[in-house]
C-alpha positions as CSV (number, residue, x, y, z in Angstrom):
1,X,74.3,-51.5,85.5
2,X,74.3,-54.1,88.2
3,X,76.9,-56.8,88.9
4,X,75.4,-60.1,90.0
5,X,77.8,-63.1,92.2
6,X,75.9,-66.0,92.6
7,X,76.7,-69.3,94.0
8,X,75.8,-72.2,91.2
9,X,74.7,-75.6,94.0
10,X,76.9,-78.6,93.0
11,X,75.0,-80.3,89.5
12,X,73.7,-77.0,88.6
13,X,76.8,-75.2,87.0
14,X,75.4,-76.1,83.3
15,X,71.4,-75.6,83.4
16,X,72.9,-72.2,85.0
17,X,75.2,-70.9,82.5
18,X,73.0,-72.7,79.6
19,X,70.4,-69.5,81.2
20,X,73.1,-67.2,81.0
21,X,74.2,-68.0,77.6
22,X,70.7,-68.2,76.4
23,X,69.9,-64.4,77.6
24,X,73.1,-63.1,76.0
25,X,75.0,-62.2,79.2
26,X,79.1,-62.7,79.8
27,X,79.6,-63.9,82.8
28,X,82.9,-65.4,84.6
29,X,82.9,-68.7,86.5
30,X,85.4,-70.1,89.6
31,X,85.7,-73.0,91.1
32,X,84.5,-72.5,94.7
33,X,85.8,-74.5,97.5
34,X,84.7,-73.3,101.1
35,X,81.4,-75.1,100.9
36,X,80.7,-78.8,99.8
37,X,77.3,-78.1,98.7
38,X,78.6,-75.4,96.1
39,X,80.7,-76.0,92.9
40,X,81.4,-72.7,91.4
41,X,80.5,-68.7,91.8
42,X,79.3,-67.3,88.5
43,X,79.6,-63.8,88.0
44,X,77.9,-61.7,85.7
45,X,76.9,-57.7,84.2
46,X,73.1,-56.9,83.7
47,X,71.0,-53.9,83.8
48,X,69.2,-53.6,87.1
49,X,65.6,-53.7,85.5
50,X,67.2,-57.1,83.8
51,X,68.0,-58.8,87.3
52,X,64.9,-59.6,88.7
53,X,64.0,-61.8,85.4
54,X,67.6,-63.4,85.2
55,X,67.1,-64.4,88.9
56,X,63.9,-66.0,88.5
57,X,65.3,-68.3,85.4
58,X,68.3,-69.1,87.6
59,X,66.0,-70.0,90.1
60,X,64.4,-72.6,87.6
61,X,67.8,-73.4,86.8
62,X,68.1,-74.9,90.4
63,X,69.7,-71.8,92.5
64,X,67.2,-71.4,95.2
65,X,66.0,-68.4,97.1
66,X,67.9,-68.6,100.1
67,X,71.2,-69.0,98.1
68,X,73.9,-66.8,98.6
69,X,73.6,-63.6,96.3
70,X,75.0,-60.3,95.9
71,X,74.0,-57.5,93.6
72,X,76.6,-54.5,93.1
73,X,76.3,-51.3,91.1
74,X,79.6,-51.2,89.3
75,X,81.3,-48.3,87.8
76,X,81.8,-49.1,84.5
77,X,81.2,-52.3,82.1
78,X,83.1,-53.0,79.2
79,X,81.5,-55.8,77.3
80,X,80.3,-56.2,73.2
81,X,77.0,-57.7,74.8
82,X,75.9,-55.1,77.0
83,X,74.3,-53.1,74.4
84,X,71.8,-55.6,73.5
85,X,71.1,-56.1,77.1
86,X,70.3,-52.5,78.0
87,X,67.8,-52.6,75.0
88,X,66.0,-55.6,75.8
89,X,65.9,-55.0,79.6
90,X,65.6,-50.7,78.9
91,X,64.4,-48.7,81.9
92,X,65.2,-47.8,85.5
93,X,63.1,-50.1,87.8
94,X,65.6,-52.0,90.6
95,X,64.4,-55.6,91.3
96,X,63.0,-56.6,94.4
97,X,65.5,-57.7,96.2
98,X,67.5,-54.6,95.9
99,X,64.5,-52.8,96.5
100,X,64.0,-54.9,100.1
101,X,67.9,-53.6,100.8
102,X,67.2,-50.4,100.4
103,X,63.8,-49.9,102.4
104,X,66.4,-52.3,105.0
105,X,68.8,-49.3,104.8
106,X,66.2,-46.3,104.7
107,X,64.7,-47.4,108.4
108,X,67.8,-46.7,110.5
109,X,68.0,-48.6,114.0
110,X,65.6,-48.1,116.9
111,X,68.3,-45.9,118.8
112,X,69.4,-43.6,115.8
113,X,65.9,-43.4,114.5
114,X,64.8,-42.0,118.3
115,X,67.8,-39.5,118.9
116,X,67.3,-37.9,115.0
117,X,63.3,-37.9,115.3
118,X,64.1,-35.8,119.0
119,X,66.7,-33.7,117.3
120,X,64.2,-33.2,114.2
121,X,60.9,-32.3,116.8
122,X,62.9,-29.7,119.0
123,X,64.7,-27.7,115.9
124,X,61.1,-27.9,114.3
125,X,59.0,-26.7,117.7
126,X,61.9,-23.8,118.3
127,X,61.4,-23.0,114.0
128,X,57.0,-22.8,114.9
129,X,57.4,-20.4,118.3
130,X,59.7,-18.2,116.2
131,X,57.7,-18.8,113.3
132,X,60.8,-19.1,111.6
133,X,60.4,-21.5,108.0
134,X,63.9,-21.8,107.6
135,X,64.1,-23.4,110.6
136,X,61.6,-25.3,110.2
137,X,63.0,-26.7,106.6
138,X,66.1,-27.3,108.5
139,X,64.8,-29.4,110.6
140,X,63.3,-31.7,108.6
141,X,66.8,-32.5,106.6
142,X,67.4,-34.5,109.7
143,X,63.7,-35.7,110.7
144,X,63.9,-39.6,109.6
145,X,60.6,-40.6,108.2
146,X,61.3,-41.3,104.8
147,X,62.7,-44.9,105.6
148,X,59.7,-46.2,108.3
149,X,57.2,-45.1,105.3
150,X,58.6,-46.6,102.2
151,X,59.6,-50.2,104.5
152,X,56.3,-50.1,105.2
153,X,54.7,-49.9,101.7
154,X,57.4,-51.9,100.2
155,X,57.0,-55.0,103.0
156,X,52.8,-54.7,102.0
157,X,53.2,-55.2,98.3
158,X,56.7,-57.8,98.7
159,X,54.7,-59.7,101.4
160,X,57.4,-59.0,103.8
161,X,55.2,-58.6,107.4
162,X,58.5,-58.6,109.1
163,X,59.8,-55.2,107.2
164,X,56.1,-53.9,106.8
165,X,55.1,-54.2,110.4
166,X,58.4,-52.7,111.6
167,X,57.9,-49.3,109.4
168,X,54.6,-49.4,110.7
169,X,55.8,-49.2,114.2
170,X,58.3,-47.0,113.8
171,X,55.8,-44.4,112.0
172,X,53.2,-44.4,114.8
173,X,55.8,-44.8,117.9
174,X,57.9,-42.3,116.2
175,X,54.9,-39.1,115.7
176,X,53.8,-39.9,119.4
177,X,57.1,-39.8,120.3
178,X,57.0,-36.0,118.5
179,X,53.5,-35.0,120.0
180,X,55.2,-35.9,123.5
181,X,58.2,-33.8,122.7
182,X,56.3,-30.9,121.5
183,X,54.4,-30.8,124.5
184,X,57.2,-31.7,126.6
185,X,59.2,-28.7,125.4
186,X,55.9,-26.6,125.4
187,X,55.7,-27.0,129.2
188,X,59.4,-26.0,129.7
189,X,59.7,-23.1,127.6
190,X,56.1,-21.6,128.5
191,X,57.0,-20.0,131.7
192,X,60.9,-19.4,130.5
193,X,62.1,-16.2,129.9
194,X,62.5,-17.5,126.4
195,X,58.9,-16.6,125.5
196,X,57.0,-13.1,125.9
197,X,54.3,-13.7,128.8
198,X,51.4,-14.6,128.2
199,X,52.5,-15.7,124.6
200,X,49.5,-16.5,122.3
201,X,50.3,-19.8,119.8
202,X,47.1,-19.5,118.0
203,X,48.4,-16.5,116.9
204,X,51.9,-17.5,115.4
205,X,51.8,-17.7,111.7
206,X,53.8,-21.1,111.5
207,X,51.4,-22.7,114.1
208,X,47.9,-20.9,112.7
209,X,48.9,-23.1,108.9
210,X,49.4,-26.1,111.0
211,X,45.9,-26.2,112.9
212,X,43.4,-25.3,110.2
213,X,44.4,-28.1,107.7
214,X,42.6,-28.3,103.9
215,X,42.5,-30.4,101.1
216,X,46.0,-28.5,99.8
217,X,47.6,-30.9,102.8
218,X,46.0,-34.0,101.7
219,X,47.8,-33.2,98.1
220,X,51.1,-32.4,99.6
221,X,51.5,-35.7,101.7
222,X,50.1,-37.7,98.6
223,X,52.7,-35.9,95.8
224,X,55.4,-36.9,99.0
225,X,54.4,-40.7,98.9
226,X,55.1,-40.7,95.5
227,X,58.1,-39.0,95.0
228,X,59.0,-41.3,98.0
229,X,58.4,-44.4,96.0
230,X,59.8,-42.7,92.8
231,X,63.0,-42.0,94.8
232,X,63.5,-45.3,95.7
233,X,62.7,-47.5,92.7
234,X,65.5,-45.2,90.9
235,X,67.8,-44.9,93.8
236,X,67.9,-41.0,93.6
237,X,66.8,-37.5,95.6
238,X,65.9,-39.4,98.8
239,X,67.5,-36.7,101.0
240,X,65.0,-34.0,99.5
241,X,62.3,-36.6,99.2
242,X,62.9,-37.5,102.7
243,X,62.4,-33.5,103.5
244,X,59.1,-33.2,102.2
245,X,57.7,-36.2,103.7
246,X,59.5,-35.4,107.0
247,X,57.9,-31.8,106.8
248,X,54.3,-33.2,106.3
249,X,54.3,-34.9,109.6
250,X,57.0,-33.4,112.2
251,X,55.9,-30.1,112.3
252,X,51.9,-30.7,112.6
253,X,53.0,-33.2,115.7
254,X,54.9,-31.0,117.1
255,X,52.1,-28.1,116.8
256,X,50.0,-30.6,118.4
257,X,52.5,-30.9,121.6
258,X,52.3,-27.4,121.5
259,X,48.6,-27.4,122.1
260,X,48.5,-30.0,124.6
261,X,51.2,-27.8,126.8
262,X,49.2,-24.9,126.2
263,X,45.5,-26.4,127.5
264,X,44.6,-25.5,123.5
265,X,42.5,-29.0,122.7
266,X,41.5,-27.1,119.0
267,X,44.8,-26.7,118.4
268,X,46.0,-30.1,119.7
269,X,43.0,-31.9,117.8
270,X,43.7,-29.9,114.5
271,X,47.4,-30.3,114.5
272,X,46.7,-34.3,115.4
273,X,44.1,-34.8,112.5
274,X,46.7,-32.9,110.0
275,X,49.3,-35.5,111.0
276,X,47.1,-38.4,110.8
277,X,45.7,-37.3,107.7
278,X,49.3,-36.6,106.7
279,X,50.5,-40.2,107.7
280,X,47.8,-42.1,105.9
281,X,48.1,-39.8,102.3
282,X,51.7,-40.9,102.3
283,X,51.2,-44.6,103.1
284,X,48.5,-44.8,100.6
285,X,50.2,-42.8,97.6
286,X,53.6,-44.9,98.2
287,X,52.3,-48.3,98.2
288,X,49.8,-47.8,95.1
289,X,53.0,-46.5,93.5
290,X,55.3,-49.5,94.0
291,X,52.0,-51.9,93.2
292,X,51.6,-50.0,89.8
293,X,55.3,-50.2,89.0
294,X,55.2,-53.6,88.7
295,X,56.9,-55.3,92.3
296,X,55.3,-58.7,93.2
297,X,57.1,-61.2,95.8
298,X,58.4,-64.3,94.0
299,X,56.0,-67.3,94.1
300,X,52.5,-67.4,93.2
301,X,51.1,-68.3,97.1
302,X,52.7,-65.1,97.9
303,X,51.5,-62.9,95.3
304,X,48.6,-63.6,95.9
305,X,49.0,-62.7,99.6
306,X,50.3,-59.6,98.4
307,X,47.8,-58.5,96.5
308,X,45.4,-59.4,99.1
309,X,47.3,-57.3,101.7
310,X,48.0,-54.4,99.3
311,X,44.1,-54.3,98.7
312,X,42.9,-54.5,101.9
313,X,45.4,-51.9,103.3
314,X,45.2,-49.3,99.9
315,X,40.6,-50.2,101.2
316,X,41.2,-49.2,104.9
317,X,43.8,-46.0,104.0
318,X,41.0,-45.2,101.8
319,X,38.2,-45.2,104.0
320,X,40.3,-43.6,106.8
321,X,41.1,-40.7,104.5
322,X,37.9,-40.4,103.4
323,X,36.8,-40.0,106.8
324,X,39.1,-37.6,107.7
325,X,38.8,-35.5,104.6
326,X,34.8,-34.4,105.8
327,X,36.5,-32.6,108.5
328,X,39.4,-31.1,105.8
329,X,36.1,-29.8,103.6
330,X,34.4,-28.2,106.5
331,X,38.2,-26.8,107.3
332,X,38.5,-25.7,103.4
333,X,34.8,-24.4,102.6
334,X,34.9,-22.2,106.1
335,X,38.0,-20.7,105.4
336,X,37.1,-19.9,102.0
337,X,33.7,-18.5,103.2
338,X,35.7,-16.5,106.3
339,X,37.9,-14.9,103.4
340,X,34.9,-14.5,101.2
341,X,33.7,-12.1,104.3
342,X,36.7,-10.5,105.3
343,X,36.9,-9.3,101.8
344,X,33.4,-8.2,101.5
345,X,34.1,-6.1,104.7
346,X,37.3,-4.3,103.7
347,X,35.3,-3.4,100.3
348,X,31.9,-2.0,102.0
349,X,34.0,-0.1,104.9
350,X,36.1,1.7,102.0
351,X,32.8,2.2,99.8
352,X,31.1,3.3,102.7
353,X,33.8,6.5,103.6
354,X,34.2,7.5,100.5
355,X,30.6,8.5,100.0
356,X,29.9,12.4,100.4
357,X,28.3,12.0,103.4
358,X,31.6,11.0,105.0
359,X,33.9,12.9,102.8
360,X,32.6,16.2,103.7
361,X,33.1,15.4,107.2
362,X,36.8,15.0,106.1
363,X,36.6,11.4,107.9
364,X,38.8,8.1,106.6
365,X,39.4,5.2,107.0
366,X,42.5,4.4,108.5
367,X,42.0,0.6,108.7
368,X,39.9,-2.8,109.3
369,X,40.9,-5.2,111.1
370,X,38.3,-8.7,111.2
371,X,38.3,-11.1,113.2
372,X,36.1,-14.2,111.6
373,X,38.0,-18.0,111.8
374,X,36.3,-20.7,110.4
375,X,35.5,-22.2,113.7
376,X,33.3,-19.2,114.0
377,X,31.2,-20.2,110.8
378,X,30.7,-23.5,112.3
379,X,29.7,-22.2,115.9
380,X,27.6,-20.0,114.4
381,X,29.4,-16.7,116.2
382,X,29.6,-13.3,114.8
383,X,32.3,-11.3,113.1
384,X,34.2,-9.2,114.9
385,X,35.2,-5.8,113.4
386,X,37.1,-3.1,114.4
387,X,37.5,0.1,112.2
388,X,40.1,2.9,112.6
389,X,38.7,6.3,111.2
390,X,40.7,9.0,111.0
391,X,38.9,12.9,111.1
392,X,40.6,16.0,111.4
393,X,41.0,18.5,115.1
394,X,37.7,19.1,116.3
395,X,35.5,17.6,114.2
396,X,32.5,16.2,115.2
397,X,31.5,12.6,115.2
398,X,27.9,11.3,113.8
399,X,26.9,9.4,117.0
400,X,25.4,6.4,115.0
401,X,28.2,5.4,112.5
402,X,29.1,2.2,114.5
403,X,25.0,1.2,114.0
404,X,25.1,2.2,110.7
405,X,28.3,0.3,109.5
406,X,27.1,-2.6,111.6
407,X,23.8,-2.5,109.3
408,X,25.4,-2.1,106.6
409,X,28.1,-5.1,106.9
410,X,25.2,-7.8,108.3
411,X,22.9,-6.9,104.8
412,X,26.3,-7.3,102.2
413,X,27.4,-10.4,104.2
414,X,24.6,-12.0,105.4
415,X,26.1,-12.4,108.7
416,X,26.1,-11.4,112.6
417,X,28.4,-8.4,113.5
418,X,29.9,-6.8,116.1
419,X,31.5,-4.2,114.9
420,X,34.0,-1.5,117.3
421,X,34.6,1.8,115.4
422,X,37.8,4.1,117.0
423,X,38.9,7.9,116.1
424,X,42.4,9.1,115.5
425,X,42.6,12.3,115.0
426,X,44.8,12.8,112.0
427,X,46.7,15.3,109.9
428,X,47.7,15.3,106.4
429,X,50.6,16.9,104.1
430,X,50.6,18.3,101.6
């Protein structure tokens, strides 16, 4: 339920609680004297989907805009009307002006927003050079994205350019602010004793998922945009909403610093096109949410600016993504094809030494290790292979097994090997 104080202008106390009365609502009424151009403050219960329409007849009634109005969430309301009023205003939806207050309270100030997004990036680029998740997650419980992404959706479809262009700022400033951070502590803790020399990011698990982004990204920061929008239209789960989105963003930013500090431009480029890719899913998945729930700004000159705004942006988003997503296909076909071959080779290397030929020689195969990323598919470069084999004291080798595994793996795969085959001698029991 939502409580409702409203200042009724002096000749307007009756057309305002004829409204009142007509929509079944109890309300109480005093007298106010601080301001000449009021009479009275009218106070009065109704369910928070119900405010938004009570408003607007008010308005009719002669309470403008711009007069003074406050819209609590009570504890409890004990009324014999307020049955009937939950059924015929039923549902969850918040009306637009406490929707405004709390995308106004989501987006922190400049200075808090700055220190928590520094915090956030430096736990999150210590979590990706430990490839430590946890820390990652943890980092992201402070990360403050949530509010510059909702403002910015809900200031499109309220036509409020003030709040939207300020959530828009904030969102931009704020991941640049997180790329410079990442590469700023990149630089510091490279040549730290911190790090092992000569430390190789590429090959960090938490910073390899951030720099080969696919389609299962673009889904993640869409599902985050609306469970954004969903938390704030029912005013619930923001701090866990707030982590997802956060985590869609921060870390691929700050895998992008890490790049840059490490002369890696595919690692920079791929963590940058994750984030922006990232950004845009969110803004887009947020503001079709809020437009489909039903928020319009009052006024019809300004709905219609709204709708205008919200179709243009929700075109441009669209394109952008669309855009982006040719490089997230290439990313998503070649990875599947890279695994498609790394399987293929693991099969043909077992098949191939446990033939008779091999087996009699008392040779195995210890292991296969491949090296085949998707940039290789697109460059066009070979696989790399290199097999253990294990054969027992004194045994021979067949001097052509590297040519004949390497003949063997290009005719299954189709594709260009180079293929390193090693001997450990190797004893079994019993």
């Amino acid at each position: 339920m939502r409580l409702v104080q409203v200042l009724i202008p002096v000749g307007k106390r009756q057309p305002v609680l004829a409204v009142l009365d007509d929509e079944g609502i109890d309300y109480a009424v005093w007298d106010e004297t601080g301001r000449k151009d009021f009479e009275a403050l009218v106070q009065f219960p109704v369910p928070p989907i119900g405010v938004e329409p009570v408003l607007e007849r008010l308005r009719k009634a002669g309470v403008s805009e711009n007069t003074y109005t406050i819209v609590l969430a009570p504890e409890t309301v004990v009324s014999t009307r307020i049955e009937a009023l939950k059924q015929r205003y039923s549902g969850s939806r918040i009306s637009r002006e406490e929707l405004t207050a709390r995308a106004e309270d989501l987006a922190p100030e400049t200075s808090t927003y700055i220190a928590f997004l520094v915090l956030s990036t430096v736990i999150a680029t210590g979590g990706l050079l430990l490839d430590s998740a946890a820390t990652i997650i943890g980092a992201m419980v402070v990360a403050p994205l949530m509010g510059p992404a909702i403002s910015a959706s809900v200031g499109t479809v309220l036509d409020n350019r003030k709040l939207a262009s300020r959530g828009i700022k904030m969102q931009v400033g704020g991941l640049l602010l997180a790329i410079a951070i990442g590469a700023l502590l990149g630089v510091l803790l490279k040549e730290s004793i911190l790090l092992p020399p000569g430390l190789d990011i590429r090959e960090i698990p938490q910073v390899a998922e951030r720099t080969s982004p696919n389609f299962l990204s673009l889904f993640l920061a869409l599902g985050s945009g609306i469970a954004g929008a969903i938390s704030i239209i029912r005013g619930s789960g923001s701090a866990l909403v707030g982590v997802a989105i956060a985590i869609a963003l921060v870390p691929p930013a700050a895998t992008s610093g890490l790049g840059i500090a490490w002369g890696l431009s595919g690692v920079a480029i791929a963590a940058a096109v994750l984030v922006l890719v990232n950004l845009l899913a969110v803004n887009i998945s947020a503001l079709i949410m809020l437009w489909i729930s039903g928020f319009r700004p009052e006024g019809t000159e300004a709905a219609g600016r709204a709708r205008s705004s919200v179709i243009s942006h929700t075109v441009f988003l669209a394109l952008l993504i669309a855009l982006l997503s040719v490089a997230l296909g290439l990313v998503t076909y070649t990875s599947f094809q890279a695994t498609l071959v790394e399987q293929e080779i693991n099969g043909e290397m077992t098949a191939m030494f446990q033939e008779p030929e091999y087996a009699e020689m008392g040779l195995t195969l210890e292991g296969v290790t491949v090296d085949y990323m998707p940039a290789d598919i697109l460059l066009n470069k070979p696989a790399k292979i290199s097999v253990l084999v294990g054969r027992r004291a004194g045994q021979e080798v067949p001097p052509d097994i590297a040519r004949k595994a390497n003949m063997r793996l290009t005719e299954s795969t189709g594709k260009d090997i180079m293929i390193r085959v090693g001997f450990v001698e190797a004893q079994s029991f019993p």
